[in-house]
PDBQT receptor file of N, H, CA, C and O in Angstrom, charges set to zero:
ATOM      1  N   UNK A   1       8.055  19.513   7.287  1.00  0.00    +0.000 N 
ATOM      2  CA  UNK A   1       7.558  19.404   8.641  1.00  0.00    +0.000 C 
ATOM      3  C   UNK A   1       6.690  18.165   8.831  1.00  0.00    +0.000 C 
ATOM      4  O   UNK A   1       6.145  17.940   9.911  1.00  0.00    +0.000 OA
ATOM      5  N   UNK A   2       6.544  17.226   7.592  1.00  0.00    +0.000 N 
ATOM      6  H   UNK A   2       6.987  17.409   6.714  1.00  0.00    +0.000 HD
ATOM      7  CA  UNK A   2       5.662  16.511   7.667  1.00  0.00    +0.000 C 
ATOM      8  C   UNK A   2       6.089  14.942   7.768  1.00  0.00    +0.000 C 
ATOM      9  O   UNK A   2       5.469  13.913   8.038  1.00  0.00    +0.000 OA
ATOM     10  N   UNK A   3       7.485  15.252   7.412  1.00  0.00    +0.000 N 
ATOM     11  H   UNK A   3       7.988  16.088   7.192  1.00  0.00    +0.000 HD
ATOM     12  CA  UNK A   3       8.374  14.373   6.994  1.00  0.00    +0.000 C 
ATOM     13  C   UNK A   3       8.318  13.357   8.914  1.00  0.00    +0.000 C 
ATOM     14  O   UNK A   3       7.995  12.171   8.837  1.00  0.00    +0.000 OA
ATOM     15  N   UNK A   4       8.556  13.787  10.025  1.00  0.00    +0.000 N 
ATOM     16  H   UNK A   4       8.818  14.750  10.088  1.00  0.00    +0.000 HD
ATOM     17  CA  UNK A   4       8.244  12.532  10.656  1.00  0.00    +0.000 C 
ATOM     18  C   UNK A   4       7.050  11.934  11.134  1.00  0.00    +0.000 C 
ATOM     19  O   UNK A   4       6.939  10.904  11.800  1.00  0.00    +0.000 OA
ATOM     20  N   UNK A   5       6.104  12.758  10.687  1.00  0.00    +0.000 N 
ATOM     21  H   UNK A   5       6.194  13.594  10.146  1.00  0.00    +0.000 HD
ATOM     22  CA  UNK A   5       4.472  12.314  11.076  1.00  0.00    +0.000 C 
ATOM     23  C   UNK A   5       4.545  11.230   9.618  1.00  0.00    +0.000 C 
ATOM     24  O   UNK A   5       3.538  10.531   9.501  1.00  0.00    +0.000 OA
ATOM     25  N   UNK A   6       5.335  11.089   8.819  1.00  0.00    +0.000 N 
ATOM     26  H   UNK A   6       6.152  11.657   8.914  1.00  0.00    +0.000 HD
ATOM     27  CA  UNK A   6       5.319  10.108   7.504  1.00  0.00    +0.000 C 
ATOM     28  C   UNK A   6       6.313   8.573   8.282  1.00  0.00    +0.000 C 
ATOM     29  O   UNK A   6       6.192   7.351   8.198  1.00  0.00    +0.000 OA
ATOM     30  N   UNK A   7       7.230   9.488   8.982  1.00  0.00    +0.000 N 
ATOM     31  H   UNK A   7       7.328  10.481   9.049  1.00  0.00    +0.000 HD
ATOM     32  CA  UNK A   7       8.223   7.813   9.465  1.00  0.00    +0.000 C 
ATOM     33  C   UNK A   7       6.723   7.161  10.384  1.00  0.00    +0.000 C 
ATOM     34  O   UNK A   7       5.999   6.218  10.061  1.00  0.00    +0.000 OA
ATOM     35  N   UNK A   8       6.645   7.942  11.427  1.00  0.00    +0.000 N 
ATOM     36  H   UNK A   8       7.232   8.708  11.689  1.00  0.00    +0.000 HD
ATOM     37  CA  UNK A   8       5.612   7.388  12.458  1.00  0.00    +0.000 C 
ATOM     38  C   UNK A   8       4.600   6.673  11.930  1.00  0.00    +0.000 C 
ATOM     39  O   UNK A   8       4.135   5.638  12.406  1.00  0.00    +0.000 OA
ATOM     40  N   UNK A   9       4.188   7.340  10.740  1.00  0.00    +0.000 N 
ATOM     41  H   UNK A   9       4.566   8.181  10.353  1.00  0.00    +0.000 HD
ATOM     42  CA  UNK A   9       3.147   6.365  10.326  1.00  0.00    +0.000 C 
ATOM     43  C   UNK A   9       3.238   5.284   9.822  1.00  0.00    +0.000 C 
ATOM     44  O   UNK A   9       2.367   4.429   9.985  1.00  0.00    +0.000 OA
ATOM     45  N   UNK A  10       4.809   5.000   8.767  1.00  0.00    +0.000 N 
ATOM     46  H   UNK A  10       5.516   5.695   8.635  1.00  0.00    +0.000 HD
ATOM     47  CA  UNK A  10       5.121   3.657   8.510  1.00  0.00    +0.000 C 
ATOM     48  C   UNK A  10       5.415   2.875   9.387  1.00  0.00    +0.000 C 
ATOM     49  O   UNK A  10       4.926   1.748   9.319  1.00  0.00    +0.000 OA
ATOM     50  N   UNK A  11       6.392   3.244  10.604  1.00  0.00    +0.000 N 
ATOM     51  H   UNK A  11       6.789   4.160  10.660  1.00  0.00    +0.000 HD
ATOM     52  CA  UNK A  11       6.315   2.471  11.364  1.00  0.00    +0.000 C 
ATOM     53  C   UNK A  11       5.594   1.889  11.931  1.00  0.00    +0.000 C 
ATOM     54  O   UNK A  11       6.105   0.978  12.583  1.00  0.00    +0.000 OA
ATOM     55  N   UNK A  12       4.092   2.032  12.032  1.00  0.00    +0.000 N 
ATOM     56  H   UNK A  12       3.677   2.772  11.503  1.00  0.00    +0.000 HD
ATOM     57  CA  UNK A  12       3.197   2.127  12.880  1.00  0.00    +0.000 C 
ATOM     58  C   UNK A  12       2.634   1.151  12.353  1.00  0.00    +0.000 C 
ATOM     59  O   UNK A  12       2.461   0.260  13.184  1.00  0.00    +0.000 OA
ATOM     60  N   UNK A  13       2.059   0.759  10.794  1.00  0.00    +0.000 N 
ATOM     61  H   UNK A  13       2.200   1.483  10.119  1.00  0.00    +0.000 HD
ATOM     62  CA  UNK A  13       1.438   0.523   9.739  1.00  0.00    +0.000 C 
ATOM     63  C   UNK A  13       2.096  -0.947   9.578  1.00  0.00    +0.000 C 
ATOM     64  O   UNK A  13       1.503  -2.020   9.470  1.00  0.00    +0.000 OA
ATOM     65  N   UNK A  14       4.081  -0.590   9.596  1.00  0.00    +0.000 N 
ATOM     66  H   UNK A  14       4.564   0.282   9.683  1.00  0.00    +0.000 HD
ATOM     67  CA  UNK A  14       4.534  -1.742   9.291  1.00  0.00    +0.000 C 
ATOM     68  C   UNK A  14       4.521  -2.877  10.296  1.00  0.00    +0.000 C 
ATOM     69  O   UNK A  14       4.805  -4.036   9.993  1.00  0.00    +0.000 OA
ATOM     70  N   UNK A  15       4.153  -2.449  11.589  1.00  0.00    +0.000 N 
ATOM     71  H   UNK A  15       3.923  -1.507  11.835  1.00  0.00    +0.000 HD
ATOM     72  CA  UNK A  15       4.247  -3.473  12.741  1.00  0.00    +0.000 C 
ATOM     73  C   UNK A  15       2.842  -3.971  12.790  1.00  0.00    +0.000 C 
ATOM     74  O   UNK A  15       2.756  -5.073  13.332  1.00  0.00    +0.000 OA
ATOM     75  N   UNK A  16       1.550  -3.384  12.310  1.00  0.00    +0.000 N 
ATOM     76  H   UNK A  16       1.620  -2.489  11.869  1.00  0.00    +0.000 HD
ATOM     77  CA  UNK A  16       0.130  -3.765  12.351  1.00  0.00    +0.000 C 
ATOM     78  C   UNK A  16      -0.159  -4.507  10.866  1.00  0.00    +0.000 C 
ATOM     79  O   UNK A  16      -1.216  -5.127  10.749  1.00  0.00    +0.000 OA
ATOM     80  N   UNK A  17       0.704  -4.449   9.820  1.00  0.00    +0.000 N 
ATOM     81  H   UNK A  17       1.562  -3.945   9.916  1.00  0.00    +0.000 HD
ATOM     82  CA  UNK A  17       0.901  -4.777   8.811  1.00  0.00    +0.000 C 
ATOM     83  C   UNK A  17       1.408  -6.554   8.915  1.00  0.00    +0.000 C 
ATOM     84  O   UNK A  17       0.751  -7.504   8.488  1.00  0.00    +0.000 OA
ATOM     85  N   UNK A  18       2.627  -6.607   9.543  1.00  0.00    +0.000 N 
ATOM     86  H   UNK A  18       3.161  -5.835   9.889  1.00  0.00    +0.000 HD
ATOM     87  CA  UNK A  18       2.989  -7.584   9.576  1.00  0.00    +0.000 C 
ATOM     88  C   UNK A  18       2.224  -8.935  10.680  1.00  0.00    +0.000 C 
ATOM     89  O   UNK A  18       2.372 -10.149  10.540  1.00  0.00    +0.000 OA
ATOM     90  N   UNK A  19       1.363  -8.170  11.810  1.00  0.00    +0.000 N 
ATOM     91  H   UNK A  19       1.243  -7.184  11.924  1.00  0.00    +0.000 HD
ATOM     92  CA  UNK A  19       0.918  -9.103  12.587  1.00  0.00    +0.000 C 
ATOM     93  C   UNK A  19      -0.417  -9.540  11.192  1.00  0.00    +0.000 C 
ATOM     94  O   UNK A  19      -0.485 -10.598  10.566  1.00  0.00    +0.000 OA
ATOM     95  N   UNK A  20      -1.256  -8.405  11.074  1.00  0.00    +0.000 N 
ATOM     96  H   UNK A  20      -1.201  -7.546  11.583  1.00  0.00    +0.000 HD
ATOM     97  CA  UNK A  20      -2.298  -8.839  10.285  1.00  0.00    +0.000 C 
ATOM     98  C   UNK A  20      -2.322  -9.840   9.222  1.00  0.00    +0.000 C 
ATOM     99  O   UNK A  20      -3.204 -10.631   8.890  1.00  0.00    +0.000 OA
ATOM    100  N   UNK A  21      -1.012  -9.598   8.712  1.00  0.00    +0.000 N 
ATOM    101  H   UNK A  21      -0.296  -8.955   8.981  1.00  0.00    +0.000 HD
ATOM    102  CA  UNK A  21      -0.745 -10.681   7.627  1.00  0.00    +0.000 C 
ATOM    103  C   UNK A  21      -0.318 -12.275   7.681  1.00  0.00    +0.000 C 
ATOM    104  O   UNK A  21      -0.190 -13.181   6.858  1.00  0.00    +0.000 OA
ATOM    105  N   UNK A  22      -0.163 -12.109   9.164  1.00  0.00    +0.000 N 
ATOM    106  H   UNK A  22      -0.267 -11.372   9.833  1.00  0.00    +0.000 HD
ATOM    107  CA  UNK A  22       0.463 -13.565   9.732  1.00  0.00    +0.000 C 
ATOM    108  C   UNK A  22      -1.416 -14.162  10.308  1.00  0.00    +0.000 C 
ATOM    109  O   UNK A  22      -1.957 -15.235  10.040  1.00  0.00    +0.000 OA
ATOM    110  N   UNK A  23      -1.834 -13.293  10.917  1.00  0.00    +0.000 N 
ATOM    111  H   UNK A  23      -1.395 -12.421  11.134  1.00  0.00    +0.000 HD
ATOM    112  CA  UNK A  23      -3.529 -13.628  11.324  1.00  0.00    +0.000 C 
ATOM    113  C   UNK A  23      -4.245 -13.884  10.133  1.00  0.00    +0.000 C 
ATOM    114  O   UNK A  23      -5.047 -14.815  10.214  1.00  0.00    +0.000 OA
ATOM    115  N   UNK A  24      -4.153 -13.215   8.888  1.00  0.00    +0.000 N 
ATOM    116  H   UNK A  24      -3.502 -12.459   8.822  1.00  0.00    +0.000 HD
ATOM    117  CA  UNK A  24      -5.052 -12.853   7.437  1.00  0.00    +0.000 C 
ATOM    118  C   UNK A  24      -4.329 -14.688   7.037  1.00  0.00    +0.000 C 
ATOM    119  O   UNK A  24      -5.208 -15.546   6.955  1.00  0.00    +0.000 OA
ATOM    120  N   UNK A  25      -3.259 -15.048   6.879  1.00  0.00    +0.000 N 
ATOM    121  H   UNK A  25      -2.545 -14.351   6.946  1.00  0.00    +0.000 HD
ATOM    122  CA  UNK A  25      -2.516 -15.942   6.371  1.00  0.00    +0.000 C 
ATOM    123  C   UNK A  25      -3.154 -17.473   7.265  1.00  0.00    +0.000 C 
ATOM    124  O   UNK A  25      -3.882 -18.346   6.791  1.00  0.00    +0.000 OA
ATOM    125  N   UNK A  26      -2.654 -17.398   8.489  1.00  0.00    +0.000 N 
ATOM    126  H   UNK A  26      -2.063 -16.689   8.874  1.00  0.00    +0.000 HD
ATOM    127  CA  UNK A  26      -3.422 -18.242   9.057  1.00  0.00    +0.000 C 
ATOM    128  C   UNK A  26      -5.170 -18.725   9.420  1.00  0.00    +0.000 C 
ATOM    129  O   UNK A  26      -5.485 -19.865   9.762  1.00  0.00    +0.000 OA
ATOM    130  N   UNK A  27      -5.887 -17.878   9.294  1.00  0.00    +0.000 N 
ATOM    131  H   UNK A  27      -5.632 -16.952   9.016  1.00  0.00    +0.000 HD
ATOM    132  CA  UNK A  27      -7.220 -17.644   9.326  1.00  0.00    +0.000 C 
ATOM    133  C   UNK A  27      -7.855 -18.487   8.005  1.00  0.00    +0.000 C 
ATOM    134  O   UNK A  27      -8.427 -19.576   7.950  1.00  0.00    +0.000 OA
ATOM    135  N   UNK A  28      -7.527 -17.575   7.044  1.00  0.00    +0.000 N 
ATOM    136  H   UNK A  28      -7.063 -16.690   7.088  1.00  0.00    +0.000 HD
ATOM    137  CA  UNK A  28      -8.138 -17.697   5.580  1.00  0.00    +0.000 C 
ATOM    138  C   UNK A  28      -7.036 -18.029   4.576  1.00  0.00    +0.000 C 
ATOM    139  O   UNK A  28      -7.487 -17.953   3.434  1.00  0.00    +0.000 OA
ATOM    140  N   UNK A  29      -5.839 -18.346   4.607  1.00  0.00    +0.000 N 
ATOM    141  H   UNK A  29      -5.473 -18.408   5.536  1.00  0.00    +0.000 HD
ATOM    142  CA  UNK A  29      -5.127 -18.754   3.964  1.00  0.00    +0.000 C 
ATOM    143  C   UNK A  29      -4.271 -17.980   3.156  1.00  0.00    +0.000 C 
ATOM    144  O   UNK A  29      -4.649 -16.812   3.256  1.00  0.00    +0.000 OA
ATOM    145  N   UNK A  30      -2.940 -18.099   2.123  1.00  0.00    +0.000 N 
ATOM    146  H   UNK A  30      -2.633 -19.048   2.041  1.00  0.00    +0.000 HD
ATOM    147  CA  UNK A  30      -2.293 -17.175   1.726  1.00  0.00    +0.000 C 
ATOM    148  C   UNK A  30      -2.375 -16.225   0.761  1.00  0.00    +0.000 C 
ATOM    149  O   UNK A  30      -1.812 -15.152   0.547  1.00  0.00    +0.000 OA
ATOM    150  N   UNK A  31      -3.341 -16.976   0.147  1.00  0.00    +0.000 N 
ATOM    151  H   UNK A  31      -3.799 -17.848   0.321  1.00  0.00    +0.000 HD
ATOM    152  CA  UNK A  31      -3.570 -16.308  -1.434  1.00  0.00    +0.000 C 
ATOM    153  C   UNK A  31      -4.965 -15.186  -0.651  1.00  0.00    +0.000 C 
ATOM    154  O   UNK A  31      -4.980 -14.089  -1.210  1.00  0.00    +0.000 OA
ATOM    155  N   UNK A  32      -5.868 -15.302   0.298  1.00  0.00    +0.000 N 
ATOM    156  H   UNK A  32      -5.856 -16.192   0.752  1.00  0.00    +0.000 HD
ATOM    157  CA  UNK A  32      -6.290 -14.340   0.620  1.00  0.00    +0.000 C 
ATOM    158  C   UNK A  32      -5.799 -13.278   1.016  1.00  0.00    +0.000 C 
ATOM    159  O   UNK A  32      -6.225 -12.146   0.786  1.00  0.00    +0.000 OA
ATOM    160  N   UNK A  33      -4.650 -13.655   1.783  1.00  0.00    +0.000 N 
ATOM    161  H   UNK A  33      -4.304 -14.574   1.969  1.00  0.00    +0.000 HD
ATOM    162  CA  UNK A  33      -3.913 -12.212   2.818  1.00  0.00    +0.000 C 
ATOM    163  C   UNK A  33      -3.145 -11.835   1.350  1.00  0.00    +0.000 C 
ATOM    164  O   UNK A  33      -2.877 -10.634   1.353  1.00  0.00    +0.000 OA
ATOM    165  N   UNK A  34      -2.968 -12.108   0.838  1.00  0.00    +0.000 N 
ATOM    166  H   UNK A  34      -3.185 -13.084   0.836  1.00  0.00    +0.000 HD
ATOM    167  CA  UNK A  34      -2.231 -11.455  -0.525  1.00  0.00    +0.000 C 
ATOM    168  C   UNK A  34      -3.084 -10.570  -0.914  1.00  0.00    +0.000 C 
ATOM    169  O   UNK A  34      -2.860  -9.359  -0.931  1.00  0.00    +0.000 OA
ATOM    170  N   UNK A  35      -4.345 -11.228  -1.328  1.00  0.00    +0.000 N 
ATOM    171  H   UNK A  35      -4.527 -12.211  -1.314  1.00  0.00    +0.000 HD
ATOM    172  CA  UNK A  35      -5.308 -10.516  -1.950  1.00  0.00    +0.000 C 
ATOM    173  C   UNK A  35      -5.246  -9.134  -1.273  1.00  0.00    +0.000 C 
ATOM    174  O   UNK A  35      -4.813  -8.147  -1.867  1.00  0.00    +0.000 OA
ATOM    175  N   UNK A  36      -5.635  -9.107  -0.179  1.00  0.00    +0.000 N 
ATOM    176  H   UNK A  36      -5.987  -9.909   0.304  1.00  0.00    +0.000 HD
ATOM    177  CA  UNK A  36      -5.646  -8.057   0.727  1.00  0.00    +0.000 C 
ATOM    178  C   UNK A  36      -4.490  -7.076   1.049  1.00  0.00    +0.000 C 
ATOM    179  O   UNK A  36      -4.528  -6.046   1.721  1.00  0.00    +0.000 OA
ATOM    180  N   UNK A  37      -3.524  -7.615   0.445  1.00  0.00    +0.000 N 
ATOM    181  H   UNK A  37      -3.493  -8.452  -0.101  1.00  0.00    +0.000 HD
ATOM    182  CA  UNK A  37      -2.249  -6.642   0.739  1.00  0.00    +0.000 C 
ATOM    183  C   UNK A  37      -2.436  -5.831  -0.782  1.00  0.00    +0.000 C 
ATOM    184  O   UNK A  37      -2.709  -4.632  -0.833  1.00  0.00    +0.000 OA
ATOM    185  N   UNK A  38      -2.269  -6.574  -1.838  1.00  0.00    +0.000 N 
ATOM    186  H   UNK A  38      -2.047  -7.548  -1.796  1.00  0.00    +0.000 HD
ATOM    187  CA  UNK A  38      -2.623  -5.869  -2.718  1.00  0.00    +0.000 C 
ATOM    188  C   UNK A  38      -3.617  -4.658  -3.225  1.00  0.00    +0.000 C 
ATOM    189  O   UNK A  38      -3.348  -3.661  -3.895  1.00  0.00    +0.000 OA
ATOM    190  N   UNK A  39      -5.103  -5.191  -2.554  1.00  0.00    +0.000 N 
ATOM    191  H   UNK A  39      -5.322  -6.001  -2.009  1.00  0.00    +0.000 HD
ATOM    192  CA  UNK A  39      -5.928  -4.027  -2.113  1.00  0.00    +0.000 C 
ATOM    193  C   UNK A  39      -5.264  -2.949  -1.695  1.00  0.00    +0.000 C 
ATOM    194  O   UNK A  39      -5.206  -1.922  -2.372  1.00  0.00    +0.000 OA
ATOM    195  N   UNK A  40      -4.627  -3.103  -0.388  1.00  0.00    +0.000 N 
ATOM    196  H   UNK A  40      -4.674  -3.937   0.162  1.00  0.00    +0.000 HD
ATOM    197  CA  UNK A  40      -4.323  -2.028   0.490  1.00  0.00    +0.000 C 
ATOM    198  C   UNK A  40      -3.353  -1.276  -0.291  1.00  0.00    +0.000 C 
ATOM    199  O   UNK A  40      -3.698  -0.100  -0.402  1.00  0.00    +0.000 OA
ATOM    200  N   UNK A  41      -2.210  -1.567  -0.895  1.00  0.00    +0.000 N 
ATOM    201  H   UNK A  41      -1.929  -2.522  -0.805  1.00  0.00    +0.000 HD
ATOM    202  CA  UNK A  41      -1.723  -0.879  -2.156  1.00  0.00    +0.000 C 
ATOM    203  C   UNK A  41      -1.633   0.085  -2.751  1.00  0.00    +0.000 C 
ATOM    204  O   UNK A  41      -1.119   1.200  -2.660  1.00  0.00    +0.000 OA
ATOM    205  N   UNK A  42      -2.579  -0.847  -3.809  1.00  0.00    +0.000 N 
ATOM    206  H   UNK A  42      -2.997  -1.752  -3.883  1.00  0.00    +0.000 HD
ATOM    207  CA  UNK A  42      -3.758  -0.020  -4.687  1.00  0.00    +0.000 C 
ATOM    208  C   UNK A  42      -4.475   0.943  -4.003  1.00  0.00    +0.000 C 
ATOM    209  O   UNK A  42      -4.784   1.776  -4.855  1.00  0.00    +0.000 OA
ATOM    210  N   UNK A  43      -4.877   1.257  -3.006  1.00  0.00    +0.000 N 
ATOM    211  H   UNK A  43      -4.626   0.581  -2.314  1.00  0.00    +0.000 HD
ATOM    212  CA  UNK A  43      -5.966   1.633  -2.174  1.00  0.00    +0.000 C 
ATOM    213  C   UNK A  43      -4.809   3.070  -2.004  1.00  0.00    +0.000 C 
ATOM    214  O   UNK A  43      -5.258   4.205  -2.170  1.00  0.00    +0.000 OA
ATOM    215  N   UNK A  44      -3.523   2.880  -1.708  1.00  0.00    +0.000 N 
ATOM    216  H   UNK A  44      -3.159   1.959  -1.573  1.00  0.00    +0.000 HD
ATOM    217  CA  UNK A  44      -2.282   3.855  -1.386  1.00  0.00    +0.000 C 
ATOM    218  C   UNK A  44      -2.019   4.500  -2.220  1.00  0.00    +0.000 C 
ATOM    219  O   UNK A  44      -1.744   5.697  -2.125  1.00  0.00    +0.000 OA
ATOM    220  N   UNK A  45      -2.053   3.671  -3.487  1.00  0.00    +0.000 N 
ATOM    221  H   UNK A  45      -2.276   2.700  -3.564  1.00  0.00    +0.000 HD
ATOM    222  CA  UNK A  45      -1.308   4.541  -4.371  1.00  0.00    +0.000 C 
ATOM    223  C   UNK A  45      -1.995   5.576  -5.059  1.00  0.00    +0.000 C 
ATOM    224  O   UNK A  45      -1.706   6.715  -5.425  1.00  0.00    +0.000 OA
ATOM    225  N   UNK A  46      -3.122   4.738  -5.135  1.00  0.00    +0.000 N 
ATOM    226  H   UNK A  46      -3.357   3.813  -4.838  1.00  0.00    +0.000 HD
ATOM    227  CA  UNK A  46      -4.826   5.902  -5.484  1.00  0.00    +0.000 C 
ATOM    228  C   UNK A  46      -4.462   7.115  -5.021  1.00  0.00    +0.000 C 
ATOM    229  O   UNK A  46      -4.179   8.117  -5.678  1.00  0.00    +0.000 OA
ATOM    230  N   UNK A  47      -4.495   6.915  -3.452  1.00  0.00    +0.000 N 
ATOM    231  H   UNK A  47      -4.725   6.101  -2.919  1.00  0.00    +0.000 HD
ATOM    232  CA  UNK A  47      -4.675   7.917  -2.751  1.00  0.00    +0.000 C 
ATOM    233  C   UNK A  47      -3.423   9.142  -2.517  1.00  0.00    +0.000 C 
ATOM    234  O   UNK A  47      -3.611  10.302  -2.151  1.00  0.00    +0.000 OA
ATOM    235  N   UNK A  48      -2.077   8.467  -2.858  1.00  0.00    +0.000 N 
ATOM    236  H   UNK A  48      -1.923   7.525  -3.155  1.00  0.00    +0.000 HD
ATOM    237  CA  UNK A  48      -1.245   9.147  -3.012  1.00  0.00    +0.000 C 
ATOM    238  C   UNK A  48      -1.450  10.310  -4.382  1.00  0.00    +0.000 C 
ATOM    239  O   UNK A  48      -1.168  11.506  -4.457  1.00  0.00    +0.000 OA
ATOM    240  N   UNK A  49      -1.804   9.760  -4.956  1.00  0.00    +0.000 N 
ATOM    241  H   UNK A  49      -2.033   8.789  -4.895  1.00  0.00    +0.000 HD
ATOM    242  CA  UNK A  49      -1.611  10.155  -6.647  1.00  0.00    +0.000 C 
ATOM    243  C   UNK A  49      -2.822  11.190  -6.643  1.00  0.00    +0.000 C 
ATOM    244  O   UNK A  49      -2.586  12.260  -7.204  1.00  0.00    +0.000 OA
ATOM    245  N   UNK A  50      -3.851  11.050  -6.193  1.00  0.00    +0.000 N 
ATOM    246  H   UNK A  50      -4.043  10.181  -5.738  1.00  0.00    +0.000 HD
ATOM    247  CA  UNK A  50      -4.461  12.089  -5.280  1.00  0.00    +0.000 C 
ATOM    248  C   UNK A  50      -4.598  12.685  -4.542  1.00  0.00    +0.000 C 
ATOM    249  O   UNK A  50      -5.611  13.302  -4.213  1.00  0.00    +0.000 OA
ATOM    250  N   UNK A  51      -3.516  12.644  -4.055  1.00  0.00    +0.000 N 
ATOM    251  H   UNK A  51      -2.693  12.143  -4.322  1.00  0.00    +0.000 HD
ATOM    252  CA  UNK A  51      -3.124  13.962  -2.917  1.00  0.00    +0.000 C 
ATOM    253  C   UNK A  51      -1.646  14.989  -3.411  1.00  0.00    +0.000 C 
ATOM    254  O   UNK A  51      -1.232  16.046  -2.936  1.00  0.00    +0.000 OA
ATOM    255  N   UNK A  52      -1.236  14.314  -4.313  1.00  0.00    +0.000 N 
ATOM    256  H   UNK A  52      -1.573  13.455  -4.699  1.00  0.00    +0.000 HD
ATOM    257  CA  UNK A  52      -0.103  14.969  -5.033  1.00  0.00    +0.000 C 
ATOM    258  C   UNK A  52      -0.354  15.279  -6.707  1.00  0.00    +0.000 C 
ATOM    259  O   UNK A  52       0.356  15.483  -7.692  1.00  0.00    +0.000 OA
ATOM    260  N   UNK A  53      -2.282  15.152  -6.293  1.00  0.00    +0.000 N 
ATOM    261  H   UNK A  53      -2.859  14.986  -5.493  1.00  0.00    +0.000 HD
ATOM    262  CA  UNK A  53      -2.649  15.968  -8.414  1.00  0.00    +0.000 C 
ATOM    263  C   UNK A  53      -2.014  15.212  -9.336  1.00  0.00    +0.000 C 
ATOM    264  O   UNK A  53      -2.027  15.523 -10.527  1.00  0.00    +0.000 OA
ATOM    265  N   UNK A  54      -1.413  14.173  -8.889  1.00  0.00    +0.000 N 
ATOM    266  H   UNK A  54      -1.402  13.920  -7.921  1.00  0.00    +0.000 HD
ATOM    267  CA  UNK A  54      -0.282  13.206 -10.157  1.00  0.00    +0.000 C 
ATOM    268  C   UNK A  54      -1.654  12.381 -10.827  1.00  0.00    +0.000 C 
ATOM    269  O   UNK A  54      -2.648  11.996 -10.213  1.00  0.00    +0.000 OA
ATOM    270  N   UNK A  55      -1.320  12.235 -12.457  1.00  0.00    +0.000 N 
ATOM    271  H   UNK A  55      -0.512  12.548 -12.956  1.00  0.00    +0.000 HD
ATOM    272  CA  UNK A  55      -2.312  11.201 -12.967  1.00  0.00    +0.000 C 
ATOM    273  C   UNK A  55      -1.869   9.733 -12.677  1.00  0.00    +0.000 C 
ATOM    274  O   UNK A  55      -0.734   9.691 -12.202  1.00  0.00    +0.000 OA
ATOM    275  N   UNK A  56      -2.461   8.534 -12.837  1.00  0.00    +0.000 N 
ATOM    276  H   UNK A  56      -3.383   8.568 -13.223  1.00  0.00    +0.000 HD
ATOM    277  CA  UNK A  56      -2.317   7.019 -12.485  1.00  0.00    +0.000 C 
ATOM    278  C   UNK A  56      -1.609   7.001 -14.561  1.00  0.00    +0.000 C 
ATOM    279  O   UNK A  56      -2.415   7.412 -15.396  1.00  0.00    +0.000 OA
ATOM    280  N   UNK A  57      -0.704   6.693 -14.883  1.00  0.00    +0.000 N 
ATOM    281  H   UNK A  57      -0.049   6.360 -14.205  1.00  0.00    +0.000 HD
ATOM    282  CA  UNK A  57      -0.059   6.352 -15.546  1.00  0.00    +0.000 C 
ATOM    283  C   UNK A  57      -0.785   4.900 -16.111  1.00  0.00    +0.000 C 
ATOM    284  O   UNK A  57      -0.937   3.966 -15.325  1.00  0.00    +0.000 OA
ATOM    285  N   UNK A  58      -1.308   4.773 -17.839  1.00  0.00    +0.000 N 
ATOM    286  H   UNK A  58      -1.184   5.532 -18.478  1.00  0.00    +0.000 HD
ATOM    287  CA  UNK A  58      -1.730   3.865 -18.349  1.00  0.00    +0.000 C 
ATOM    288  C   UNK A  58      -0.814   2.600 -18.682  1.00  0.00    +0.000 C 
ATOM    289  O   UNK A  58      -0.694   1.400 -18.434  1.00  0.00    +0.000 OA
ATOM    290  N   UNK A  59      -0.159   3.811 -19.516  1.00  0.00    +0.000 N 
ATOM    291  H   UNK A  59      -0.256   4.786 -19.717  1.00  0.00    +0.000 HD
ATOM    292  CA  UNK A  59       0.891   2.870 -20.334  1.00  0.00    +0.000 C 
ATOM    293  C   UNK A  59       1.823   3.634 -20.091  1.00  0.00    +0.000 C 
ATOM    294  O   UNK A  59       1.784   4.777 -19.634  1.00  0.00    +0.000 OA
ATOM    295  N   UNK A  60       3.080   2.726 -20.532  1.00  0.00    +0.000 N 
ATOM    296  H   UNK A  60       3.112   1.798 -20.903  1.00  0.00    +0.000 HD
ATOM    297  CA  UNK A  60       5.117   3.908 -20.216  1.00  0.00    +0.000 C 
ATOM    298  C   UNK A  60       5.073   4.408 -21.314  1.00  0.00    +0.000 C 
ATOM    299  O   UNK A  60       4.266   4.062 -22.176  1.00  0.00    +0.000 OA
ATOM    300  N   UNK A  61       5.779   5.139 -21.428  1.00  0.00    +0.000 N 
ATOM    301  H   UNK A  61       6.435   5.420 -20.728  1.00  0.00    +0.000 HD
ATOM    302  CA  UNK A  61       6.179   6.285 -22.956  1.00  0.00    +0.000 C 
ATOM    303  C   UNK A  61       6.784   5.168 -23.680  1.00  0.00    +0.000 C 
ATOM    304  O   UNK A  61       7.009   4.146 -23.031  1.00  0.00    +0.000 OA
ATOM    305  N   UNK A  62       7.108   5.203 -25.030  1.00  0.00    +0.000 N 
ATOM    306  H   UNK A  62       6.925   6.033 -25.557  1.00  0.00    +0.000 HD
ATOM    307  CA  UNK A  62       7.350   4.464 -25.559  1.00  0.00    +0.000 C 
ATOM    308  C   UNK A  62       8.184   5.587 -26.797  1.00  0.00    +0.000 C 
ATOM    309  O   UNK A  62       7.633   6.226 -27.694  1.00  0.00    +0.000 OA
ATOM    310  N   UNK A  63       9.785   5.526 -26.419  1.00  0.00    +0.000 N 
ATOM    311  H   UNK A  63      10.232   5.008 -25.691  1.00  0.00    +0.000 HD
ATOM    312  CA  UNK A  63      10.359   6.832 -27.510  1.00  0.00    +0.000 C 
ATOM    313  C   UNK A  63      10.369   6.050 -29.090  1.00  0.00    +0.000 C 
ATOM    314  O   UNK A  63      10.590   4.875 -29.386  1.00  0.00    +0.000 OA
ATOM    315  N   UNK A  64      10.048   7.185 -29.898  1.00  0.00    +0.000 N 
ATOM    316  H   UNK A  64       9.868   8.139 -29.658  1.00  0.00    +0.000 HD
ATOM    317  CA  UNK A  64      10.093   6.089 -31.331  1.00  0.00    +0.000 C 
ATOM    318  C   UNK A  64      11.389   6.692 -31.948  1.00  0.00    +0.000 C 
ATOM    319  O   UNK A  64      11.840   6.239 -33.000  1.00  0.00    +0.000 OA
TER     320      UNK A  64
């Protein structure tokens, strides 16, 4: 049931996403708006991985 309050929100995200990054890019330059996308990310995936009890993964398995 949650599944289109999830489209709406990408959509939403991806159109405020893409202006910001063209303003973040022109303003302060590219390697900043990068910086900042990356934040935001990280900032997601945190928060995903905490909302679904999943641990943040160190290292990959490694079969011997």
């Amino acid at each position: 049931e949650l599944i289109p309050w999830a489209w709406a929100i990408n959509a939403f995200m991806t159109v405020v996403g893409s202006l910001l990054s063209v303003v973040l890019a022109l303003q302060y330059g590219f390697s900043r708006a990068l910086l900042v996308a990356v934040a935001f990310y990280l900032v997601a995936l945190v928060s995903m991985r905490a909302l679904t009890g999943q641990k943040l993964a160190t290292s990959p398995a490694v079969p011997s």
